[in-house]
C-alpha positions in Angstrom: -21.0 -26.6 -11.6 -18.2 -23.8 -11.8 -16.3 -24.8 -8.8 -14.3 -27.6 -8.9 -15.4 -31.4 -7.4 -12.9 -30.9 -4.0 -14.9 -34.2 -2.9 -15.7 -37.6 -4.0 -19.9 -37.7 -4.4 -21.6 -41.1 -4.8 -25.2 -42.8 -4.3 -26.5 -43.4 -1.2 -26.4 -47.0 -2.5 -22.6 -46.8 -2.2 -22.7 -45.4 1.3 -23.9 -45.7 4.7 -23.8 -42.7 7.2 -21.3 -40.5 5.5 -22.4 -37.4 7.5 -22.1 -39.1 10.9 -18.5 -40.7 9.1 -17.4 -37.5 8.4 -17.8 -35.7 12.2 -16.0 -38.9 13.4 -13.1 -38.3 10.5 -12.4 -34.6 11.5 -10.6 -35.2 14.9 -9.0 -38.4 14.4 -7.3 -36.5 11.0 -6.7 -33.2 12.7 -3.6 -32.2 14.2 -5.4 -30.5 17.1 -8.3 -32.9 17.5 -9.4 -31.0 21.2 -9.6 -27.6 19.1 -11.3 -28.5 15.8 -15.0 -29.5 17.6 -14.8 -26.2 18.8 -15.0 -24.6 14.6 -17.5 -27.8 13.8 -21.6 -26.4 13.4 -24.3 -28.5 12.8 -28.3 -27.7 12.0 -28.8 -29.0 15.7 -26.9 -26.4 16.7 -28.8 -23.0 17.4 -26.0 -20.7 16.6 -25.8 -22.3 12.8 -28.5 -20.0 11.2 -26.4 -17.0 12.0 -23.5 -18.2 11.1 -24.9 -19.9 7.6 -26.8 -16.3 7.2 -23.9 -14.2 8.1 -22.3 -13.4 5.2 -24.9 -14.3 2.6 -24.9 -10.9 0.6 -28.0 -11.6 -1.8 -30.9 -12.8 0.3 -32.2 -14.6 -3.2 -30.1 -17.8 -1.2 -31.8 -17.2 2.4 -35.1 -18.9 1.5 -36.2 -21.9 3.2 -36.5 -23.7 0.1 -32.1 -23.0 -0.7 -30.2 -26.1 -0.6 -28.6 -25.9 3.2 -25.0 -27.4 4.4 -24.7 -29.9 6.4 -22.3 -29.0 8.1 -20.6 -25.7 8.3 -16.8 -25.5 9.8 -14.9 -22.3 10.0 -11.4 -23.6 10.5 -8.8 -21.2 12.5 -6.0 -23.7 12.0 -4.4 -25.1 8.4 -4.7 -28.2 9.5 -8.1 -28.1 10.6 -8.5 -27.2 6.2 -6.9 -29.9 5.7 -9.0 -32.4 7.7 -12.2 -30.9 6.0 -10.2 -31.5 2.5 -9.8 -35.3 4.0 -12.9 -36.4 5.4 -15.5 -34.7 2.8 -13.1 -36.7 0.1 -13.7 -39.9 2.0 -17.3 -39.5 2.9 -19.0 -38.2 -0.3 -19.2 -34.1 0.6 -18.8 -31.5 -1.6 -16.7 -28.3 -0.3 -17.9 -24.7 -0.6 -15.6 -21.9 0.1 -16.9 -18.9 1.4 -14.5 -15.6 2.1 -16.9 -12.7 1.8 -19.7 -14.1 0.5 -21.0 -12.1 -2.2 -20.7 -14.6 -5.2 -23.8 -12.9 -7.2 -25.4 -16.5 -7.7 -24.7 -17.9 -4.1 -22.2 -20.6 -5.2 -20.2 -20.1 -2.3 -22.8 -21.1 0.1 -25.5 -23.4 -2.1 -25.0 -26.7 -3.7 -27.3 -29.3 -5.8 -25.3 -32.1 -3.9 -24.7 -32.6 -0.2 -21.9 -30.4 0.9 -20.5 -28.1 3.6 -19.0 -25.2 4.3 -15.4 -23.9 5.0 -15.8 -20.4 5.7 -12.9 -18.4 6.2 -14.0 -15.6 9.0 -11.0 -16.9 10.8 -8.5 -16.6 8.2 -8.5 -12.6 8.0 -5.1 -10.8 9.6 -3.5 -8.4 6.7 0.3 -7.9 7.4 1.2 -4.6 5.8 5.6 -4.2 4.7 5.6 -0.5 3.3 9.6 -0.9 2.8 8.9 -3.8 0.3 5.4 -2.5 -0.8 4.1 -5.8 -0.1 1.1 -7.1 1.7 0.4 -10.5 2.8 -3.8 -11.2 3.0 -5.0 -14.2 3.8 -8.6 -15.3 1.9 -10.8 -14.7 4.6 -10.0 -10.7 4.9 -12.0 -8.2 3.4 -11.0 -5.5 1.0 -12.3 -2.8 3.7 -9.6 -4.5 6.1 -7.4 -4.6 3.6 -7.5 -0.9 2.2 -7.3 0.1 6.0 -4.2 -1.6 7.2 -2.3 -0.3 4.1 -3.5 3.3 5.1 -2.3 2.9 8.1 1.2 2.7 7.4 1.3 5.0 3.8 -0.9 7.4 2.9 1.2 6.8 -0.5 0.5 3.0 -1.2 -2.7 1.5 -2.1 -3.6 -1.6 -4.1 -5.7 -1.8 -7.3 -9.5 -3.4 -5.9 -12.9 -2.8 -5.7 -15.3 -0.2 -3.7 -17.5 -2.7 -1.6 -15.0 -2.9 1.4 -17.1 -6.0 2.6 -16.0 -8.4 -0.6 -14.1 -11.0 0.8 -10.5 -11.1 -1.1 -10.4 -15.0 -1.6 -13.0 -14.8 -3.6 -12.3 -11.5 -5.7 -8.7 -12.1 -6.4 -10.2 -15.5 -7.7 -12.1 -13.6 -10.5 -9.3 -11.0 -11.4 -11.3 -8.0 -9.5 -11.6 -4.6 -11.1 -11.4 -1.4 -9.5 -10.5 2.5 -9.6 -6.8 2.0 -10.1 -7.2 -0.9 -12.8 -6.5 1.3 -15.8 -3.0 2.5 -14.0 -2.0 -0.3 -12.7 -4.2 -3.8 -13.9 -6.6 -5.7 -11.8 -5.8 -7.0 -8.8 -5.1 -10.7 -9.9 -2.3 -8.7 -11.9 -0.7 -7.8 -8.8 -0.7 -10.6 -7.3 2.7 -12.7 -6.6 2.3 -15.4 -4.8 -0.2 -17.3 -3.2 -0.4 -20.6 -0.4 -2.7 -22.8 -1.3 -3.8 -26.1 0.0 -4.7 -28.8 -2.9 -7.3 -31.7 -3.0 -4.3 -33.5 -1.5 -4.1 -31.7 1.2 -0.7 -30.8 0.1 0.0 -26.8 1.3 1.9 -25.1 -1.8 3.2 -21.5 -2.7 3.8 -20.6 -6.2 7.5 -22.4 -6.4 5.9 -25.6 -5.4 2.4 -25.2 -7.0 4.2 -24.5 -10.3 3.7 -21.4 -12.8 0.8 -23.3 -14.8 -2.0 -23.6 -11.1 -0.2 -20.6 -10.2 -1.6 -18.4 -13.5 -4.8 -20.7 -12.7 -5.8 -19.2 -9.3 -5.6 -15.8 -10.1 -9.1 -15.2 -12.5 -9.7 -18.9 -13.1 -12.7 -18.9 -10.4 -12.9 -19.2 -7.0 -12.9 -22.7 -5.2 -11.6 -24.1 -8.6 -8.4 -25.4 -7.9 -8.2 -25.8 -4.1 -8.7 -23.5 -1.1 -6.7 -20.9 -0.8 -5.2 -19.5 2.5 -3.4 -16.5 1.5 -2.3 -14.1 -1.1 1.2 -12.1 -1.6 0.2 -8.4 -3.7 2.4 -6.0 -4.7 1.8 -2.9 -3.6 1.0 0.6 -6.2 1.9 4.3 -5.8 -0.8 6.9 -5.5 -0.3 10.4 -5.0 -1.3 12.2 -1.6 -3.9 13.8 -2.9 -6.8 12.3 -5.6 -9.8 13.9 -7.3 -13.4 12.5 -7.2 -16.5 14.0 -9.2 -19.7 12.8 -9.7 -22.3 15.1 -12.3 -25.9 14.1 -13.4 -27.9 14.7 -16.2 -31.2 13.9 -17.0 -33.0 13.3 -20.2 -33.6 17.1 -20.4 -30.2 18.0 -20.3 -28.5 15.5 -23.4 -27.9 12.5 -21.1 -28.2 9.7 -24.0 -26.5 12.2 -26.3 -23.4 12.9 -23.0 -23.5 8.7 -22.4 -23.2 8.7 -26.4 -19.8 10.9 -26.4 -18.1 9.5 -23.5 -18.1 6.1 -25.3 -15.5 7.8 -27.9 -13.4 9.3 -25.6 -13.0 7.3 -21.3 -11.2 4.7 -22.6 -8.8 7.3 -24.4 -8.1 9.2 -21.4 -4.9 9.0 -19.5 -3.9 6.1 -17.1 -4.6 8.2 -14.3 -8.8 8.4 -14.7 -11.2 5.6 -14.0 -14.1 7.2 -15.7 -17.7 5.5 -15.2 -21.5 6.0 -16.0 -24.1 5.1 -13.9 -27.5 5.0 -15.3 -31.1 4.3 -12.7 -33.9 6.3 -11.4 -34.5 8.6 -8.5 -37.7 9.7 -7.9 -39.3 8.0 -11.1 -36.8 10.2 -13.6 -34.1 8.5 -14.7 -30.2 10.0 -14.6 -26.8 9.2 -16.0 -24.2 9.7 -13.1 -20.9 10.4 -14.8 -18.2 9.4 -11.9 -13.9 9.9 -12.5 -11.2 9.2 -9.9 -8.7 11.0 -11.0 -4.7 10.4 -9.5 -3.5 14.0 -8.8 -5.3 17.1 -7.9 -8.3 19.0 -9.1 -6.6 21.7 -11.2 -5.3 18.5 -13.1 -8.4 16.8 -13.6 -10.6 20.0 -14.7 -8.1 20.8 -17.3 -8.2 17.3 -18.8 -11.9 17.1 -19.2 -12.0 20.5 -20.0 -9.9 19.1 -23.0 -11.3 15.9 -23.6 -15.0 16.0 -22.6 -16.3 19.4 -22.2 -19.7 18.5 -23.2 -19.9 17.4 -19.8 -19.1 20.9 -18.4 -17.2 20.2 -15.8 -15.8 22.9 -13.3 -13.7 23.0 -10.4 -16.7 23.2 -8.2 -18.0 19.8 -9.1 -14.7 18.1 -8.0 -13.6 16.6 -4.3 -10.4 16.3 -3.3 -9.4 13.3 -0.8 -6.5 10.7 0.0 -7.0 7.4 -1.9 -8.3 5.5 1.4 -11.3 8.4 1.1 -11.8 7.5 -2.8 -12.6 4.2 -1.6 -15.6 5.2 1.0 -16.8 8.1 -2.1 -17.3 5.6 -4.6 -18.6 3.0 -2.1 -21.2 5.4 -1.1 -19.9 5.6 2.8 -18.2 9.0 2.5 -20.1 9.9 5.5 -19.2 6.5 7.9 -15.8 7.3 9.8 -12.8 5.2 8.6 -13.1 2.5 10.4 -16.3 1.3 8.9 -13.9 -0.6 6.4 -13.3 -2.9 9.0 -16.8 -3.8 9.7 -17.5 -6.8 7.5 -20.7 -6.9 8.5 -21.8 -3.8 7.1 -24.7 -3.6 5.0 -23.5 -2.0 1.5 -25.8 0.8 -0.1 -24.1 -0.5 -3.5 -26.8 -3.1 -3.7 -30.4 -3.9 -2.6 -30.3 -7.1 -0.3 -32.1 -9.2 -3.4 -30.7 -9.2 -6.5 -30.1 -10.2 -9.8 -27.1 -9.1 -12.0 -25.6 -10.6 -15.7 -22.3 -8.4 -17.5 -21.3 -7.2 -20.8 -18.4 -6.1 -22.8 -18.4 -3.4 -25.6 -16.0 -3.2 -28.8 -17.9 -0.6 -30.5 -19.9 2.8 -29.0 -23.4 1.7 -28.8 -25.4 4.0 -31.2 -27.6 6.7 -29.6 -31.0 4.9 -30.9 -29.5 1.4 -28.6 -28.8 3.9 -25.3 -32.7 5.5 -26.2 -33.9 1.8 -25.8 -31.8 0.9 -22.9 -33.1 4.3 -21.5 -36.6 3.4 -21.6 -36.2 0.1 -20.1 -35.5 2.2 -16.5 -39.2 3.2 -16.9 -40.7 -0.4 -16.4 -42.4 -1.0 -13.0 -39.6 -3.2 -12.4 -36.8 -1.3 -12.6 -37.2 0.7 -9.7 -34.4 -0.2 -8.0 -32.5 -0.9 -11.3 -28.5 0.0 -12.1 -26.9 0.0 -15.2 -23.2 0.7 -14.7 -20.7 1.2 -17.4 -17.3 1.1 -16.6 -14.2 2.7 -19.4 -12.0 0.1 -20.5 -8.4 1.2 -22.1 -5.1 2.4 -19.8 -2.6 -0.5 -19.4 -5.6 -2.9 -19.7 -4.8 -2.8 -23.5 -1.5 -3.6 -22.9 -1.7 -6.6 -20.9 -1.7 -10.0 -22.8 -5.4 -11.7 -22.9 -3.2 -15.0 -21.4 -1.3 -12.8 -18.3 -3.9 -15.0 -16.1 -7.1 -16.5 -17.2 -9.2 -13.1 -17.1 -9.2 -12.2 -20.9 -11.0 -9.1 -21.2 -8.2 -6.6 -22.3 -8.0 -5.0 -25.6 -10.5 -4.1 -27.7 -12.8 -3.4 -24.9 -14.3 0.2 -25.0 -16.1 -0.6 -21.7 -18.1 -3.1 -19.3 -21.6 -3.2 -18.7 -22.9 -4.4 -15.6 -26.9 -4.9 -15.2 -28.5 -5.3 -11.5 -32.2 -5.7 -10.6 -33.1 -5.7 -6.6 -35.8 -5.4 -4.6 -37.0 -5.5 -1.2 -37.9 -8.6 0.9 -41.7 -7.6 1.1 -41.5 -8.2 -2.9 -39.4 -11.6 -2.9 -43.0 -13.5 -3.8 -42.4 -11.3 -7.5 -38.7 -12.0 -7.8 -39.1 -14.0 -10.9 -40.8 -11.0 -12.5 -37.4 -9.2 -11.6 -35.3 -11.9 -13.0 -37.5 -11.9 -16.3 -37.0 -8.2 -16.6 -33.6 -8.0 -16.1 -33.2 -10.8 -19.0 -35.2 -8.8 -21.3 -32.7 -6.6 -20.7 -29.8 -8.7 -21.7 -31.6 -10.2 -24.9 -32.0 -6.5 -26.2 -28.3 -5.6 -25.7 -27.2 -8.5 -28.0 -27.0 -6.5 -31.0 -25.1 -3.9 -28.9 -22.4 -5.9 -27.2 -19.4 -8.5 -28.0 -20.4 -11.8 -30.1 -19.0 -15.2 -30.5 -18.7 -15.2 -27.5 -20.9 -13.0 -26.0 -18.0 -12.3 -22.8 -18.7 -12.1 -19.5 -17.0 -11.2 -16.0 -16.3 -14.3 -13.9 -17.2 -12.3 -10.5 -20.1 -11.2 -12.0 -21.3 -14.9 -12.3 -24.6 -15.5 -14.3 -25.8 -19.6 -14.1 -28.5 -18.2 -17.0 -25.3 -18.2 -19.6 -24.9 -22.3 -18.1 -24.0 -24.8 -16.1 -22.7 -28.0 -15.5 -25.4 -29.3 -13.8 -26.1 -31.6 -16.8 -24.3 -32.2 -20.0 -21.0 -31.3 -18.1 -18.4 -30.7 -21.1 -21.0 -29.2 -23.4 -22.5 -26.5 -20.9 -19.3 -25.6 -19.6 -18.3 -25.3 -23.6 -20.8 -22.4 -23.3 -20.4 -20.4 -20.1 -16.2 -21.1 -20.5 -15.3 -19.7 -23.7 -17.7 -16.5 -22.5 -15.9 -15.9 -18.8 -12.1 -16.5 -20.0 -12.4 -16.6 -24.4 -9.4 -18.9 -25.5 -8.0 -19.3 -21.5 -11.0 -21.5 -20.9 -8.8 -24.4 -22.6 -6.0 -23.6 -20.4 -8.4 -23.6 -17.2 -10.0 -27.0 -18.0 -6.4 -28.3 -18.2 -6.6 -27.9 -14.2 -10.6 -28.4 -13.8 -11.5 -31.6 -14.2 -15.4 -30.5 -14.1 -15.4 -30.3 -17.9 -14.7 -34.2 -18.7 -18.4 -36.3 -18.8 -18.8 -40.3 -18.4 -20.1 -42.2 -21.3 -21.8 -45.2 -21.0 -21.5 -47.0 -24.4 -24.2 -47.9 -26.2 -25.5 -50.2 -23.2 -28.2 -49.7 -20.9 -28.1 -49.4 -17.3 -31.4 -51.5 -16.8 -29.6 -54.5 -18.2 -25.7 -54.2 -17.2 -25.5 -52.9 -13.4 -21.2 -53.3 -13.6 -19.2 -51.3 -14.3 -15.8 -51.6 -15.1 -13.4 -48.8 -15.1 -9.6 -48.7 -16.5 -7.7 -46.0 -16.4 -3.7 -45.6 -17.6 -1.9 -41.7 -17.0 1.5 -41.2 -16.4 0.1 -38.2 -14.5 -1.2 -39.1 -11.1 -2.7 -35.3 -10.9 -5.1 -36.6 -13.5 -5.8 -40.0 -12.0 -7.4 -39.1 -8.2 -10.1 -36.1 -9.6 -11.1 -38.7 -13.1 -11.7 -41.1 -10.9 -13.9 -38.4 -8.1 -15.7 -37.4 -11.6 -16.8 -41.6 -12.4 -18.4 -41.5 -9.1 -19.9 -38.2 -9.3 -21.5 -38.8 -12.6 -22.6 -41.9 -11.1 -24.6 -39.8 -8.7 -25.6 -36.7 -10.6 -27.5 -39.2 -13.1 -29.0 -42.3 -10.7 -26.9 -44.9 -11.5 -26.9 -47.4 -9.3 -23.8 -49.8 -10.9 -21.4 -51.0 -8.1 -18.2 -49.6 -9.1 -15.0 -52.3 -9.7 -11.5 -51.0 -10.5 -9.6 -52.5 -13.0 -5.6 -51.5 -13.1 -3.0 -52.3 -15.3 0.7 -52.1 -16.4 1.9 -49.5 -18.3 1.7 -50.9 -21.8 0.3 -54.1 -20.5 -2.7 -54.9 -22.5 -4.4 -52.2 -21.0 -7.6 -52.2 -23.0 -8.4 -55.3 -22.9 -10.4 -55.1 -19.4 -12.3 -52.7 -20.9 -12.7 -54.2 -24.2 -16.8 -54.3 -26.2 -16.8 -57.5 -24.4 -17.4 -56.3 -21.1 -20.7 -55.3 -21.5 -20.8 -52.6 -19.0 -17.2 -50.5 -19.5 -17.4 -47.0 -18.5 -15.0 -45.0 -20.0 -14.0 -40.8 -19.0 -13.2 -38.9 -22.2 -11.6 -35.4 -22.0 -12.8 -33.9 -25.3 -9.6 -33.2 -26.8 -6.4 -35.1 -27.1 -6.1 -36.3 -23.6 -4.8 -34.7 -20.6 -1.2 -37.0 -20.9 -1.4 -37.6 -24.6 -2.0 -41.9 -24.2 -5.3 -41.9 -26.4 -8.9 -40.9 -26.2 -9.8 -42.0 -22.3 -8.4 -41.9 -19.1 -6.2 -44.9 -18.2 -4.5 -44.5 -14.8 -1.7 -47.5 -14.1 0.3 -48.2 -11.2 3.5 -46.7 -12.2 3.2 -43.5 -9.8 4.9 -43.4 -6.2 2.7 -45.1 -3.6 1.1 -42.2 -2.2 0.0 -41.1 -5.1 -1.9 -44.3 -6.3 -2.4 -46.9 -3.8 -5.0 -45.0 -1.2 -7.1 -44.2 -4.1 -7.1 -47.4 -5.9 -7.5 -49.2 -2.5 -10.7 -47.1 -1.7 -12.1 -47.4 -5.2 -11.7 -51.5 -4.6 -13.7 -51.4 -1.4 -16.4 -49.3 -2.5 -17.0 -52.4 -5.6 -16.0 -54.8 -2.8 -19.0 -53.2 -0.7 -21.8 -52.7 -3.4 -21.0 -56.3 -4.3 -22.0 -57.4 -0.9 -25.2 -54.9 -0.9 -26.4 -56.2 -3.5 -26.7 -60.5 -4.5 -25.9 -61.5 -7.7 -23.4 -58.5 -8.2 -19.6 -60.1 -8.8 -17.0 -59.0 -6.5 -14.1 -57.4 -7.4 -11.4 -60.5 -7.6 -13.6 -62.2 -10.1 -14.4 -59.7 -12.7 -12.2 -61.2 -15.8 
């Protein structure tokens, strides 16, 4: 799992009715109990298809066979967030966050575990302060909403994002987000300066009260990570009034491997001021290399450059477009002819991508030699590539100059370009996807000679489960897919995820010791509330049916004693490394912590002991364990 455990998950043994518990929880914890019923759907209800379906972007997730929510609630109030927060924590439900809905593996929307839904439709207004050159967004906007409302007060600010105006921006900024400005001015995690955010405390905090270290955390570490969050502050960047687009292609005929070959040498040389990009599919069963620039200032400009600096490609003034930056964005997302205000129409159906798909990423360090591109090139004549894009997108501008640890997205210099590799088809071929998804990974194993090694790095909103998960093995796989979305960051992000730690159950077996005794001492009670949510979901990712008991001690109070060899069934958490507080190899957690910090959790871990123990005879309660 990528996102981070929001909720406590435990065995059915350990529960009774969470789902109905947890419609009964939402209005008695909600500050507007008459209003939040009203955001509440249920699979009973016959407007919860559409709403479930309305934002799921790669129809891969649609089947009837996907893992459904039960329960999907799209709050229009913080507190009614808050309340979700509450009650899926108490009842055993995992939270997915959904903004725009286009996570390329469905993760904000599916689960292995029972979970609902907070979408954010209702969290969209964009407030727009050209005098300050700041915008506030909250999560559940779009980037089509939010390019709009900036264009209509400047026609000389923009912000550095993507083309698909129907990517939701909680989720993007999330990942770092690329896009045509981010070789003048960064990605648009780098522009980002503060945030609110509500924690698994429900506790709402900007960047003064979340601190720098959750703050640097949110912005590329992942979305639904570290908590939900509401809304973004970005800086605002100058463009000029007038920007040049082109777009030439060339097919096999006419150099095209020998043109893709070049431009690795020179886009991510060229000035700031050029997002340069190579598109390679087929139209019409002959494949083509689309060679694509945004260029900031006017056509003159831009001939004269590549005139200089690429004239293999030939380019004249004839080839080039000139627009206003809010055009570039509907250009390069393939809606030049939609009228403006398609960008607020969330709804839309993008042309960028078929509606199944399946994508994975690369990153270059050196030009991939001609005879690699020939291969690559050939691959676009299988059956199955039909509807195939490889897109390769120049690296270099100030993306070399910003430090791999500005934010958890790591990919800076060194990076000629990215690769990104997509696969769709149609619905009346879903029975073959698998023979889509095994193409497309031919694809990737042949690049491996091609690309970056040890790791092999990857793009976070690009998400690929085939590079892992944390389904199973939790530290180990997320020791793989980590290090390869966010290099050496991936230590700094699992300070904050608590995903990465795994239970071990010490050289006993579950058949013959069903208790389970767990003691924990931190002098961090951030620590102590998602270590203990992690005993219990390991507890119910691998079967175990032990009642849980809670053991607490003093600070310094003979605290491994209760979990000494001679209780035959201790459980103990480690983190891998040299603990999150620095007290030893596990997880202690003691009552030294302010009240509402400790005692609510401690208390609920008591009674669910206290409760298996009356489930189940013979099984010693918590007040007599030694």
């Amino acid at each position: 799992m990528l996102t981070f455990l929001l909720a406590v998950l435990f065995s059915s043994s350990l529960a009774t009715s969470p789902h109905e518990d947890f419609l009964h929880c939402l209005p008695l914890r909600s500050n507007d109990s008459s209003s939040i019923s009203n955001v509440i759907f249920t699979p009973h209800q016959s407007t919860f298809s559409s709403i479930f379906e309305s934002t799921i972007r790669n129809l891969r997730f649609s089947a009837s066979n996907t893992p459904k929510p039960l329960f999907i609630v799209t709050p229009s109030t913080t507190s009614h967030i808050q309340a979700t927060i509450y009650c899926a924590s108490r009842h055993g439900l995992q939270i997915r966050t959904r903004s725009g809905g286009h996570d390329f593996e469905g993760l904000s929307y599916v689960s292995r575990v029972p979970f609902i839904i907070v979408d954010l439709v209702n969290f969209g207004s964009v407030d727009v302060d050209v005098e300050n050159r700041v915008a506030l967004v909250q999560s559940g906007a779009v980037l089509g909403e939010l390019y709009y409302r900036i264009a209509e007060k400047s026609s000389t600010l923009a912000f550095p994002a993507g083309t698909c105006h129907t990517v939701g921006t909680g989720g993007y900024f999330t990942g770092g987000g690329y896009g045509l400005l981010f070789r003048k001015y960064g990605l648009a995690a780098d522009n980002i300066i503060d945030a609110q955010l509500i924690d698994v405390n429900e506790r709402i905090l900007d960047r003064k009260s979340m601190g720098e270290d959750l703050f640097w955390a949110i912005r590329g570490g992942g979305g639904g990570s570290f908590g939900i969050v509401l809304s973004w502050k970005l800086r605002l960047v100058s463009v000029p009034k007038t920007v040049t687009a082109f777009t030439i292609t060339k097919t096999l005929e006419e150099n095209a491997i020998k043109l893709v070959h070049r431009w690795q040498y020179i886009a991510h040389e060229l000035p700031n001021g050029i997002y340069s990009s190579v598109t390679l599919n087929r139209v019409n069963r002959t494949v083509i290399a689309s060679f694509s620039s945004l260029f900031l200032g006017d056509s003159n400009g831009l001939v004269s450059l590549m005139q200089e600096r690429f004239p293999e490609l030939g380019l004249v003034k004839q080839d080039c477009s000139e627009m206003s930056w809010i055009d570039s964005i509907r250009y390069f997302g393939l809606i030049q002819n939609e009228p403006l205000e398609i960008l607020l129409d969330r709804n839309f159906k993008s042309p960028l991508t078929s509606p199944y798909y399946k994508a994975k990423s690369d990153y270059v360090k050196k030009p991939i030699p001609e005879m690699g591109l020939r291969g690559l090139w050939s691959m676009l004549t299988d059956e199955e590539a039909e509807s195939a894009v490889f897109g390769f997108y120049a690296y270099g501008g100030i993306m070399d100059e910003i430090p791999e640890t500005a934010n958890p997205f790591p990919h800076r210099a060194g990076n000629l370009l990215k690769i990104l590799y997509n696969v769709g088809w149609q619905e009346d071929d879903n029975v073959n996807s698998e023979r889509y998804i095994t193409w497309i990974r031919r694809v990737y194993d042949y690049m491996t000679s091609f690309v970056s090694k040890s790791p092999r790095e990857a793009y976070i909103n690009y998400r690929d489960l085939d590079i892992g998960t944390n389904y199973e093995n939790g530290h180990e796989q997320a020791s793989i897919w980590g290090v390869k979305y966010f290099k050496n960051n991936f230590k700094r992000c699992k300070d904050h995820e608590f995903t990465t730690f795994s239970i071990a159950l010490p050289q006993f077996s579950k058949l013959k010791y069903h208790n389970s005794v767990f003691s924990m001492k931190a002098s961090n009670p951030v620590v102590m509330v998602p270590a203990y949510r992690l005993l219990i979901a390991e507890i119910y990712v691998h079967g175990w049916d032990f009642p849980l008991h809670l053991g607490v001690t003093e600070a310094g109070e003979g605290e491994d004693q209760i979990c000494d060899w001679h209780c035959p069934s201790a459980i103990v958490i480690f983190t891998h490394r040299a603990t999150v507080d620095g007290l030893g190899d596990t997880i202690r957690v003691s009552l030294t912590e302010p009240p509402e910090e400790e005692i609510d959790p401690c208390r609920w871990m008591v009674n669910l002991g206290m409760t298996a123990a009356q489930l189940q005879p013979g099984v010693v309660g918590f007040e007599n364990i030694d």
